[in-house]
C-alpha positions, 0 to 999 in steps of 0.5 A: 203863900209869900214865895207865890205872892212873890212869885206873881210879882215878879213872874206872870204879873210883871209879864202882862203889866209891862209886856202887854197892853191889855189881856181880853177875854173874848165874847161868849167864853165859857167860864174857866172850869179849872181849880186848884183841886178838881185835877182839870186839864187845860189843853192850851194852843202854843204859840210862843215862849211868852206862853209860860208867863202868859198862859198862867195869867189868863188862868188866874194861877189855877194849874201847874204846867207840863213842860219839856226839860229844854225850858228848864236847861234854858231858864235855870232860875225859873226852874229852881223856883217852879220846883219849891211848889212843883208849878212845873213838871219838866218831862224828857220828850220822845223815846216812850213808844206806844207805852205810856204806862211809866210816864202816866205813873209819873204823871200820877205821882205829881198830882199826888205829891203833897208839893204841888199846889195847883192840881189841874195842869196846862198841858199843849196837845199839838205838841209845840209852837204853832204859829200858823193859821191852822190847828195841827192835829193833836196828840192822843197821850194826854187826852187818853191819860184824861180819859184813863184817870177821868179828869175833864178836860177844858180847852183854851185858844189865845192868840197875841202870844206871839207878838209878846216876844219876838223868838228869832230876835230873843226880844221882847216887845216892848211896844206891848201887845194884846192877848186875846183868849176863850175857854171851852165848855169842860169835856167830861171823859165819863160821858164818852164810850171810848177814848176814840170818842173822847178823842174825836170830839176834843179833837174837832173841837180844838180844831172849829174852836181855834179858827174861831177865835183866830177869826175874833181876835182878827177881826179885819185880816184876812186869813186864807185858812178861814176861807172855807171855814163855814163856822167860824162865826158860831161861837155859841154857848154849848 
């Protein structure tokens, strides 16, 4: 449509073009699984607000985002945009307990609607930023709404975000910087017995996979985190 050609231009596109030197698909990456129609989770680690521009770059505009209402209070223009083609689903953090039932009707409702174009959603499972050598460990409400509606899940590592824009300063870096990314191969909820199952594997997979590609995005620094980490060169096709 005109309003997502514009959109590219002046959002995402323009993000990378003048903000970043370079976005690198690292070596033995998956291909990226998810459409604008087949309803895929992309379980994506957060590192800094250039995610929200960035992230939909390296994901050829393929999802929408799940977003905490706070981004669209502290860019109300972003969020005007986001609404005319629902690329954004804003939700209020905390206060559901244990149930998730009305936030995964919610959910529903929003892959549903005839508004929203892109079907498979970027979602940020350790629940913020992380900006540290390590993984944290993830949250169980969209791996179980995976599992519950049976919509594959596909991760994605990126690093580099973080030197994109400098938060505590609210600068961006205009020296540029390099975004290095991989995608998993897809997690298919039918396959597993149990959402425990399901859960553990996503799990242990986020957490061997994120010192991976730490490690290939840094090839000559050394990481204390990595010290033990006996796999962090097996990146192999699964």
């Amino acid at each position: 449509t005109a309003y997502e050609i514009a959109q590219r231009l002046v959002g995402s596109e323009m993000c990378i073009r003048d903000r970043v030197q370079k976005k690198q698909l690292l070596p033995t990456s998956h291909p990226l699984y998810a459409t604008r129609e087949n309803n895929t989770l992309l379980m994506v680690n957060h590192r800094s607000l250039a995610d929200f521009f960035i992230h939909d770059c390296i994901t050829n505009y393929q999802a929408s985002y799940l977003s905490r209402m706070m981004v669209a209070l502290l860019f109300p223009g972003t969020w005007f945009c986001t609404y005319l083609d629902n690329s954004v689903w804003y939700f209020v953090r905390g206060g559901r307990g244990e149930n998730l039932d009305d936030f995964f009707a919610w959910m529903d409702n929003n892959f549903n609607t005839k508004r929203t174009q892109r079907r498979s959603l970027i979602v940020y499972p350790e629940g913020h930023r992380n900006t540290t050598s390590d993984p944290l460990p993830l949250k169980r409400g969209m791996i179980k709404y995976s599992y519950t509606r049976k919509y594959p899940v596909q991760l994605v590592l990126a690093f580099g975000l973080e030197d994109a824009i400098k938060e505590k300063q609210f600068l961006l870096n205009t020296n540029g910087s390099t975004i290095k990314y991989w995608f998993s191969e897809p997690f298919f909820p039918e396959k597993y017995p149990t959402l425990d199952a399901y859960y553990n594997e996503i799990s242990t997979k986020f957490s061997q996979y994120f010192y991976n590609v730490l490690a290939l995005s840094n090839p000559k620094k050394k990481i204390p985190s990595l010290q033990n980490q006996t796999q962090h060169l097996s990146l192999i096709h699964i």
